[in-house]
C-alpha positions as CSV (number, residue, x, y, z in Angstrom):
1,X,-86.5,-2.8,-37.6
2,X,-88.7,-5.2,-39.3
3,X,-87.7,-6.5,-43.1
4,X,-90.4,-6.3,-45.9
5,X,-91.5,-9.3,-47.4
6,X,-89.0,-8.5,-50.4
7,X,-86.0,-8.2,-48.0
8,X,-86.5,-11.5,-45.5
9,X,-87.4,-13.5,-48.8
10,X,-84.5,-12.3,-50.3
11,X,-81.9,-12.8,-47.7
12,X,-83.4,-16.4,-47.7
13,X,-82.6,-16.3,-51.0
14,X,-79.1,-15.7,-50.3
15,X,-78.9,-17.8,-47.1
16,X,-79.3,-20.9,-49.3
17,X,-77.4,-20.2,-51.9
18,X,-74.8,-20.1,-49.3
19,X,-75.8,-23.9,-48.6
20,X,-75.8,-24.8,-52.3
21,X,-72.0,-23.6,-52.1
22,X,-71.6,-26.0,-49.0
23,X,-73.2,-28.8,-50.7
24,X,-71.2,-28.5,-54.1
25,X,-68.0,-28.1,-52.5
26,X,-68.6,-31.2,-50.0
27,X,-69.7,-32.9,-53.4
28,X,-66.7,-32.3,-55.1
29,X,-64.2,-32.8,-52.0
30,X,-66.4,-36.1,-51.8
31,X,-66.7,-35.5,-48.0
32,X,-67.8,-38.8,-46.2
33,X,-71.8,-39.5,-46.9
34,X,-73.1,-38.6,-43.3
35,X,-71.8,-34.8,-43.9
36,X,-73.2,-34.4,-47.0
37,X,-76.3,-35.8,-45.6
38,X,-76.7,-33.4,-43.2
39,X,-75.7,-30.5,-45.6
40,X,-78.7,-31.4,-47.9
41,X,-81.1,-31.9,-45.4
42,X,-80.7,-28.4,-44.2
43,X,-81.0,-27.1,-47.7
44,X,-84.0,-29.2,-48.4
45,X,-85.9,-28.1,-45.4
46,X,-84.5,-24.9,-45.9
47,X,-85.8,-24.5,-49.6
48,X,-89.0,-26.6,-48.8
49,X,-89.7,-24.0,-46.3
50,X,-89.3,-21.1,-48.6
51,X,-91.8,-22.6,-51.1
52,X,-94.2,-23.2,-49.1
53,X,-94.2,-19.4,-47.6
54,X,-94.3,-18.0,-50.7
55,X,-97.2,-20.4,-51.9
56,X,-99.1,-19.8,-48.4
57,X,-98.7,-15.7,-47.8
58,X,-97.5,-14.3,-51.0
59,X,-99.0,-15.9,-53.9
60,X,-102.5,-15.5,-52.7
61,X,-101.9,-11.6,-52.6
62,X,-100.5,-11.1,-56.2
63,X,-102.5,-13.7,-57.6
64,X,-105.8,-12.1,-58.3
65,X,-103.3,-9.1,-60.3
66,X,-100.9,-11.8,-62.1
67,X,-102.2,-14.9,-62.5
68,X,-100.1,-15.9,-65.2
69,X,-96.9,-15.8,-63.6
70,X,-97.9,-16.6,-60.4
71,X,-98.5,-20.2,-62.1
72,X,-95.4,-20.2,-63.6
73,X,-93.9,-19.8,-60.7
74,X,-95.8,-22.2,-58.9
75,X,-95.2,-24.9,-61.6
76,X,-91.5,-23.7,-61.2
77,X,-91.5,-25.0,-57.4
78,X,-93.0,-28.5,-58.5
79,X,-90.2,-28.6,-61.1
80,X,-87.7,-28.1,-58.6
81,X,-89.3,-30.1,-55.9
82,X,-88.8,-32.7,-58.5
83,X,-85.2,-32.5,-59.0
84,X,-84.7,-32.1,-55.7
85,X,-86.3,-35.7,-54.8
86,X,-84.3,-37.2,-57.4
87,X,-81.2,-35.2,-55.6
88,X,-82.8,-36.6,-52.1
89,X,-82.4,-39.9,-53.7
90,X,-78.8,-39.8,-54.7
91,X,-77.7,-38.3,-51.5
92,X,-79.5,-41.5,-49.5
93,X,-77.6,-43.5,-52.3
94,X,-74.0,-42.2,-51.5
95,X,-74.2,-40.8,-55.6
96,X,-74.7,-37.5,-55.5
97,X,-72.4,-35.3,-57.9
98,X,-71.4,-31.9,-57.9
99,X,-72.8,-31.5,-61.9
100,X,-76.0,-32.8,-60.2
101,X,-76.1,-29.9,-57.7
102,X,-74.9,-27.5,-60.3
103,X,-77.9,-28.1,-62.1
104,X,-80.5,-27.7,-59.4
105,X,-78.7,-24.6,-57.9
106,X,-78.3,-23.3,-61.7
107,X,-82.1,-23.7,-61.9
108,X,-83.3,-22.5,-58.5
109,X,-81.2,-19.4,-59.1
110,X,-82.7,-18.5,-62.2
111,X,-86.2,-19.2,-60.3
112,X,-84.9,-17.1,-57.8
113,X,-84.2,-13.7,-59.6
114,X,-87.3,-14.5,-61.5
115,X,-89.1,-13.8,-58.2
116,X,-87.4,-10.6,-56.9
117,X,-88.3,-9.2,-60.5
118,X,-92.2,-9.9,-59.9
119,X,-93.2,-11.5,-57.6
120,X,-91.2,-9.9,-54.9
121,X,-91.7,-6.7,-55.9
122,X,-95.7,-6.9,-56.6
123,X,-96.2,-8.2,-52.6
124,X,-94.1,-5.0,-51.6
125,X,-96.2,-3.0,-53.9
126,X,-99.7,-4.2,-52.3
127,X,-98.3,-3.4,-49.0
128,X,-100.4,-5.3,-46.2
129,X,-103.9,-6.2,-46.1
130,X,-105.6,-4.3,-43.2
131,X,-107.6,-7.6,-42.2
132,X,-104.5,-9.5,-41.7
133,X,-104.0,-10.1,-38.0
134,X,-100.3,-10.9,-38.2
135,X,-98.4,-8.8,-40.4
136,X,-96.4,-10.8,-43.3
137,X,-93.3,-10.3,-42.7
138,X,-94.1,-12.6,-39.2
139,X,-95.8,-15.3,-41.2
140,X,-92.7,-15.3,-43.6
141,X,-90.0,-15.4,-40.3
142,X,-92.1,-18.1,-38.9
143,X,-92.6,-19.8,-41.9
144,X,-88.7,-20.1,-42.5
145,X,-86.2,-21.3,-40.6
146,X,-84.0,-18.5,-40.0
């Protein structure tokens, strides 16, 4: 059975917000530096492989309807890029902090249920574009490292 667009993105959605757990619980256990290393660079590439299939196959198709909020949510993913290259910084520093992680997993979350209230549901809505010659729900699996 293949997943819709709404369903894959959304179990990604869930898949690294079980990583955020990981990361703030290593954070506050202060695990040694090398685990917690590996812990955020799965989430990073995780999260930065999210982005960028939602920028590359969904945007594109809602953005002609919902222009707006398709650049709010775009200039939501360069916020959180942001915080999360200050975050890459600490972690490379041996200082990253569980209020740190908090506040990028408080903010990705709200980001997060943001999109399965529009965005989301408007790609689900247009269904798929005949011309396409690989449905979306393959670009999406391939885009993100399941």
């Amino acid at each position: 059975m293949t997943a819709n667009p709404k369903e894959l993105l959304s179990h990604d959605h869930a898949r690294l917000d079980a990583l955020f757990a990981e990361i703030v619980d290593a954070a506050e256990a202060d695990v040694d530096s090398r685990t917690l290393g590996e812990l955020w660079t799965a989430f990073e590439r995780g999260l930065l492989a999210h982005f960028n299939a939602e920028e590359r196959y969904l945007f594109p198709r809602v953005a002609a309807t919902h222009r707006d909020e398709i650049h709010e949510l775009a200039r939501e993913h360069d916020e959180i890029r942001a915080l999360l290259s200050e975050l890459d910084i600490a972690v490379d520093l041996h200082f990253l902090r569980a209020a740190n992680v908090q506040q990028l997993v408080s903010r990705i979350r709200a980001h997060a249920e943001r999109e399965d209230r529009t965005l989301y549901r408007w790609a689900q809505e247009l269904g798929e574009p005949v011309k396409s010659a690989l449905p979306v729900e393959d670009r999406l699996k391939r885009s993100i490292d399941f």
